[in-house]
C-alpha positions in Angstrom: 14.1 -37.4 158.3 18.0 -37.6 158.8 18.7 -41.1 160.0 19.6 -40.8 163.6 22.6 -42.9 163.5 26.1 -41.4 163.5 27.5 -41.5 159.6 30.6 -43.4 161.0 29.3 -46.3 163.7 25.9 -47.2 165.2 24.9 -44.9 167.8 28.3 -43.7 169.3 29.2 -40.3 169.9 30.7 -38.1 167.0 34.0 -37.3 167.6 34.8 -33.3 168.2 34.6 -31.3 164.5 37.7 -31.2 163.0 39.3 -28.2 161.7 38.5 -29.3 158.5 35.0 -29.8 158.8 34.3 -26.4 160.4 35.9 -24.8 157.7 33.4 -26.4 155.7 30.7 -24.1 157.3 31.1 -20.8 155.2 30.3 -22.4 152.3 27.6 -24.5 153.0 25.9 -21.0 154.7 26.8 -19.0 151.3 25.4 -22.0 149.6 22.0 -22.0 151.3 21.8 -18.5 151.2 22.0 -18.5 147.6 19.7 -20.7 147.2 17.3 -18.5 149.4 18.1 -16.0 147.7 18.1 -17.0 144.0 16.5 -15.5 141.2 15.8 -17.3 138.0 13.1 -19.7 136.8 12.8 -22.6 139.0 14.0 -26.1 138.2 10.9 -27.8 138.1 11.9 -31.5 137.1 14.6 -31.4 140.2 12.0 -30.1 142.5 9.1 -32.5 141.8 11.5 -35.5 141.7 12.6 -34.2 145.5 8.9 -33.9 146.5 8.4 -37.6 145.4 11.4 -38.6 147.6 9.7 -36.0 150.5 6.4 -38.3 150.2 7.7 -41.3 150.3 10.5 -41.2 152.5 8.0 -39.8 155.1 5.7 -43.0 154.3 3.1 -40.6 152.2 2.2 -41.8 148.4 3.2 -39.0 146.2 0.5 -36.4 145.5 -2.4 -36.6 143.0 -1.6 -33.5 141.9 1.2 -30.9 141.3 -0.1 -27.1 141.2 2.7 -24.5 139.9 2.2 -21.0 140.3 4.3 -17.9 140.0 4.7 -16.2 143.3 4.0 -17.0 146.9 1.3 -14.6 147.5 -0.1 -16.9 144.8 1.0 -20.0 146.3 -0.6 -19.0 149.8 -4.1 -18.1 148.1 -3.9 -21.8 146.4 -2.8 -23.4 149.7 -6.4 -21.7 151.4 -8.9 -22.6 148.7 -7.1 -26.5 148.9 -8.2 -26.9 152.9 -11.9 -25.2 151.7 -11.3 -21.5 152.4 -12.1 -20.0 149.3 -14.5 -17.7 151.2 -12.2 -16.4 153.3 -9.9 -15.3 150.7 -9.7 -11.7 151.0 -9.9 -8.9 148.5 -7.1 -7.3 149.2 -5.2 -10.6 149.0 -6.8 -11.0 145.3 -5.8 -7.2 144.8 -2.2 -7.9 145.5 -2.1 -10.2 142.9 -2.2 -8.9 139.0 -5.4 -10.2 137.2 -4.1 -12.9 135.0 -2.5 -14.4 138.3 -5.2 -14.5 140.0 -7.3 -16.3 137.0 -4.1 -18.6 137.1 -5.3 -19.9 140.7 -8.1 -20.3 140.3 -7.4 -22.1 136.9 -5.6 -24.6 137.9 -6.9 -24.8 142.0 -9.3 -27.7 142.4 -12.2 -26.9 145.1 -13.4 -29.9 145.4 -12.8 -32.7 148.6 -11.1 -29.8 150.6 -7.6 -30.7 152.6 -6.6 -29.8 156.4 -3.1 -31.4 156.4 0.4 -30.7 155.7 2.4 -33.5 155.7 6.1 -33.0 158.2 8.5 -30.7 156.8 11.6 -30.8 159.4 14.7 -32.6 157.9 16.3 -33.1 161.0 13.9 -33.3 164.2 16.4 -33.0 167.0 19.6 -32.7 165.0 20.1 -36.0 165.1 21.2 -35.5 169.1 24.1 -33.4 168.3 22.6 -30.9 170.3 23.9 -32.8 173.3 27.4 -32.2 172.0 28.8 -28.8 172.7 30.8 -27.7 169.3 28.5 -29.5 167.1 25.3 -27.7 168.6 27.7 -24.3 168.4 28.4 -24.9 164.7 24.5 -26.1 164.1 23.0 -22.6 165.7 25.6 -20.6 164.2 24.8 -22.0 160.4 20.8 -21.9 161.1 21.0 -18.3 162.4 23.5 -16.9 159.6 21.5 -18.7 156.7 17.7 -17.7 158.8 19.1 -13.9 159.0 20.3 -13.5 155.7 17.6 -14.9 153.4 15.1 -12.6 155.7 16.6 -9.5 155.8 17.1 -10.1 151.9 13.5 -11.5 151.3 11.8 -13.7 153.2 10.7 -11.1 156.1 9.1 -8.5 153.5 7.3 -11.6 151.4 6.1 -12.9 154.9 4.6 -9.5 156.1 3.3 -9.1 152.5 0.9 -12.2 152.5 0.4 -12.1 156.4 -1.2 -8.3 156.0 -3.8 -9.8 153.6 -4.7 -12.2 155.4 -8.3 -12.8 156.8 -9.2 -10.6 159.8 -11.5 -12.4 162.9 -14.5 -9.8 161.3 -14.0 -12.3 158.4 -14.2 -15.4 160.3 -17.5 -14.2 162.1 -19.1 -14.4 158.4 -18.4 -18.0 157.5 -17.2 -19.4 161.1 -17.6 -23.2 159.3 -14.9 -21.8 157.2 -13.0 -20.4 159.6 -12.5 -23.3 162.2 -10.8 -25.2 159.1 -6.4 -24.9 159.5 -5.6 -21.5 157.5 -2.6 -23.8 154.7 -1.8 -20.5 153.3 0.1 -18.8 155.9 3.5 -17.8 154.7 5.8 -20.8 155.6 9.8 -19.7 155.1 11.4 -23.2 153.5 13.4 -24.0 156.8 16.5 -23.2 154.8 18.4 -23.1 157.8 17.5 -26.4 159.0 18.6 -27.4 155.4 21.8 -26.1 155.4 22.1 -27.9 158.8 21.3 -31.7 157.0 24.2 -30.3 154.2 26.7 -29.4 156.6 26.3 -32.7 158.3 26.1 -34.8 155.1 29.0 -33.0 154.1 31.2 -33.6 157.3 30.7 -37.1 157.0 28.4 -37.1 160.5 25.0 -38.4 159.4 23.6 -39.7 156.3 20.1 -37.7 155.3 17.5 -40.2 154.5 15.1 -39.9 151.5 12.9 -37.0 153.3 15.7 -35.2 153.8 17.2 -35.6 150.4 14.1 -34.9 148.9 13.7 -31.7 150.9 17.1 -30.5 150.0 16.0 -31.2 146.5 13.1 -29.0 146.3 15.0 -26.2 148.4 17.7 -25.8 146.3 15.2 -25.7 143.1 12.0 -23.8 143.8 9.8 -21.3 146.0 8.1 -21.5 148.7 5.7 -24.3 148.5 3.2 -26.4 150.7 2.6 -29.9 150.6 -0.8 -31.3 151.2 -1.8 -35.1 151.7 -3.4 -35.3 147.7 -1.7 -32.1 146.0 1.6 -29.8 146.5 1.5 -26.5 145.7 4.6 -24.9 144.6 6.0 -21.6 143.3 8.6 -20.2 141.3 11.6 -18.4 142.5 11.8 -14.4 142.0 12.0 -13.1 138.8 14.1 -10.5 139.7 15.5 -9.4 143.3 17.6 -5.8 144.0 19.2 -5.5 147.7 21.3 -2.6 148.9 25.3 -3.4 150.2 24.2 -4.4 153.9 22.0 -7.0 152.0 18.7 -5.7 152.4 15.7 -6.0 149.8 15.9 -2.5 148.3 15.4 -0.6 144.4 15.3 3.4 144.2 12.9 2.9 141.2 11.6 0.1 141.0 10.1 -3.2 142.1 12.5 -4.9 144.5 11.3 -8.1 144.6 9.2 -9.2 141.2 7.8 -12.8 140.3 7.2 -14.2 136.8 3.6 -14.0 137.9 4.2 -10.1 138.1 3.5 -9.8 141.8 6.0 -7.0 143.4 7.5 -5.4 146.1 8.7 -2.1 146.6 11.5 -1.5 149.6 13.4 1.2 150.3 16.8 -0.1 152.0 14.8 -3.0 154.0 11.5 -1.5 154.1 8.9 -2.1 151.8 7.1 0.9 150.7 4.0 1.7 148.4 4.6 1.3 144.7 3.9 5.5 144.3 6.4 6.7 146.7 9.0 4.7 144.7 8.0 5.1 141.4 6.6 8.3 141.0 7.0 12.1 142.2 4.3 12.1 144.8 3.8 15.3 147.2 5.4 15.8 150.4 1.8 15.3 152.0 1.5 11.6 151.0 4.7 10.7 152.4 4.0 12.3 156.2 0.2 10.6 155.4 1.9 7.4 155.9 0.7 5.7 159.2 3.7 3.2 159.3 6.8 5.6 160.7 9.3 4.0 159.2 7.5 4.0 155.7 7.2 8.0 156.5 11.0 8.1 157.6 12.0 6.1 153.9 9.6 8.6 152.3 10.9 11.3 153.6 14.5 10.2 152.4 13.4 9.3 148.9 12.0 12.8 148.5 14.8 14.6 149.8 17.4 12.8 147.3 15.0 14.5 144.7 14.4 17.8 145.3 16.8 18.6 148.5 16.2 18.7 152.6 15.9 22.4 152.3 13.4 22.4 149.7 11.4 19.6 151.1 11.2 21.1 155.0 9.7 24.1 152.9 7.3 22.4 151.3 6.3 20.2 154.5 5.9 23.2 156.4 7.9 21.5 159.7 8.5 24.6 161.9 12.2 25.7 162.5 13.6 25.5 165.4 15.5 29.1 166.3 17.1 30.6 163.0 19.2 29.9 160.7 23.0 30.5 161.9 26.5 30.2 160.1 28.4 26.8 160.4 31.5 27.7 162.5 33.3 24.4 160.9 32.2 24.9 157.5 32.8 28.6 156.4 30.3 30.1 153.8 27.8 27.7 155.0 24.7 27.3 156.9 23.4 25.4 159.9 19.3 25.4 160.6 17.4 23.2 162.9 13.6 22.0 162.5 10.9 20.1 164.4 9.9 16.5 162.5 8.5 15.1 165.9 5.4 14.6 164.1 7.1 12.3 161.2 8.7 10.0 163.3 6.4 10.0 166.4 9.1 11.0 168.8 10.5 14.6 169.9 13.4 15.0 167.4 15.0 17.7 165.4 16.3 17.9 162.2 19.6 19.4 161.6 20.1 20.7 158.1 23.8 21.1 157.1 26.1 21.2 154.3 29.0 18.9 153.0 32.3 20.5 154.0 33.7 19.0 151.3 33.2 19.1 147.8 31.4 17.0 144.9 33.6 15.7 142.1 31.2 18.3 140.2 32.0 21.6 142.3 29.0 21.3 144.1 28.3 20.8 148.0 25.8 18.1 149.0 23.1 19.4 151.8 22.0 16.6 153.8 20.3 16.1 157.2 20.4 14.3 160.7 18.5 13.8 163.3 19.2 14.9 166.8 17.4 15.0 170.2 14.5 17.4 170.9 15.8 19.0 173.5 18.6 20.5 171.5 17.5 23.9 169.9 21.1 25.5 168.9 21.7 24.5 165.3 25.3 24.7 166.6 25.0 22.3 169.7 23.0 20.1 167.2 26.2 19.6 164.7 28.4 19.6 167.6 26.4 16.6 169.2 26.4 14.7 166.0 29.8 14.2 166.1 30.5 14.3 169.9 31.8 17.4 170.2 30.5 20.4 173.0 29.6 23.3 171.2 32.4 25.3 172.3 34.7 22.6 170.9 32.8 22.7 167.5 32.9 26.4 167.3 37.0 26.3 167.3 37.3 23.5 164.4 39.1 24.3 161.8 36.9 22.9 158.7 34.3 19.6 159.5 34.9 17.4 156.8 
């Protein structure tokens, strides 16, 4: 862990952050986030040299053993069969995983002399007591929480969720309970990167002086996967092959895998969401999407099959039931206004208001789009004058809607 004493006296207070040093801040968050968010083999020399300084600076001899493997689904199924719960590995879990990766673990996953421990991870247990201290503890949260929120809307949430749904269920446990009472290793553990970037910031202010844990752990964050060290072995994975996020940040690919490791396990999202592999990659029917018990997997769906074939064209083929008829758009002349009923796609009493672009494509044509609006409204014109806070008597008076 960091040592505890202040970088510039024994034990006295820090004086406030300068100017200076909070301008440091930005780039040590950007920093960490990249190195959350990196994609790229990892650096496998750096990161085993920081988990020798991790062992030793926490008074642990190194481990016996150092297991690679390419993903973190991987990674989590190695971390279970170390503490002796090879039984309780599901199948879905070895599903999610392509076949030579899953010979890979168990390849190179010993099952013999099972261990229960993780040895500490925390760089920094109580921030060294600048939490006492007003603008240091502001600074501290507000780097943990930018670095924490960045690398999990980009990643880390939809990895988590990934391994946590194939995890064992408690029918599981009932079948081997001897198994089950042993720690589960191979829940998904997110590498603390904001506590990281913490130990930077203040190493880089001049305030405290990380210790050989701590250097060590900055080590292996900046240079591989998730990973999980045990009291004889580490396990440790290899950084994304490839990653694709949309312009707010968000793990997303319109065709593709969004997330894929060198031991080719994927993730599909759609803007944030992860999504099966078929609704991304191929043209499935309008049936599988609304068949989709998560909503907001049915609400992505829907979008993804409506930038392929049209709204109109899809509310056709899903049979939703319109709402009224269809009526001309008083602020878009020529054009059309419709209203239907999608309560039963996103599990709440909302409309769908079909309209058209008042304004045209760079290729003369008119893009038709949808939005969603309240149940209770069932004018197609109160609809597209709610949507952009108009009354529909106002709406019926504009000139052209843009």
């Amino acid at each position: 862990m960091a040592d505890p004493r202040y970088a510039h006296g024994h034990g006295r207070p820090p004086p406030e952050p300068t100017g200076e040093q909070q301008a440091l801040l930005p780039r040590v968050r950007d920093e960490w986030v990249g190195h959350g968010l990196a994609a790229g083999p990892a650096d496998r020399a750096a990161a085993e040299a920081g988990v020798q300084d991790v062992y030793l600076g926490a008074g642990r001899r190194p481990p016996e053993r150092v297991i690679w493997l390419g993903s973190p689904m991987a990674g989590s199924i190695a971390a279970d069969i170390r503490a002796g719960r090879l039984p309780l590995v599901t199948r879905r879990a070895w599903r999610a995983l392509p076949e030579p990766a899953g010979e890979a673990v168990l390849d190179q996953v010993p099952r013999e002399s099972p261990e229960t421990d993780l040895i500490m991870l925390d760089p920094l247990p109580g921030l060294g007591g600048l939490e006492r201290y007003r603008r240091w503890n502001g600074l501290l949260g507000r780097l943990d929480r930018e670095v924490t929120a960045a690398v999990e809307t980009g990643l880390g949430k939809a990895v988590g969720a990934a391994v946590e749904q194939v995890a064992p269920t408690w029918q599981d446990g009932q079948r081997f309970p001897e198994v089950a009472a042993l720690p589960r290793l191979g829940a998904f553990r997110p590498r603390t990167l904001g506590r990281l970037a913490q130990v930077a910031f203040l190493a880089g202010c001049g305030v405290l002086e990380p210790d050989r844990h701590a250097r060590g752990l900055l080590r292996v964050g900046q240079a591989a996967g998730e990973w999980w060290p045990m009291r004889n072995s580490v396990v440790l994975t290899e950084r994304p092959a490839e990653l694709h996020r949309d312009a707010e940040g968000r793990l997303h690919h319109p065709t593709g895998p969004a997330v894929r490791y060198p031991d080719g396990w994927c993730l599909w999202a759609w803007h944030g969401v992860t999504m099966p592999r078929e609704v991304i990659e191929d043209d499935v029917p309008i049936r599988r999407a609304v068949s989709l018990r998560n909503s907001e997997q049915r609400r992505c769906a829907v979008e993804i099959l409506a930038g392929r074939a049209g709204w109109r064209r899809l509310a056709a083929q899903a049979g939703w039931p319109r709402v009224g008829g269809e009526v001309p758009d008083p602020g878009n002349p020529g054009q059309v206004l419709s209203l239907w009923c999608v309560e039963r796609l996103y599990d709440d009493h909302l409309h769908l208001l079909l309209m058209t672009n008042g304004t045209e494509e760079r290729d003369g044509t008119r893009r038709e789009f949808g939005e969603l609006v309240p149940g209770w409204i069932r004018d197609p014109v109160r609809a597209a004058a709610w949507q952009i806070g108009l009354t529909a008597r106002q709406y019926r008076e504009t000139v052209r809607r843009t």
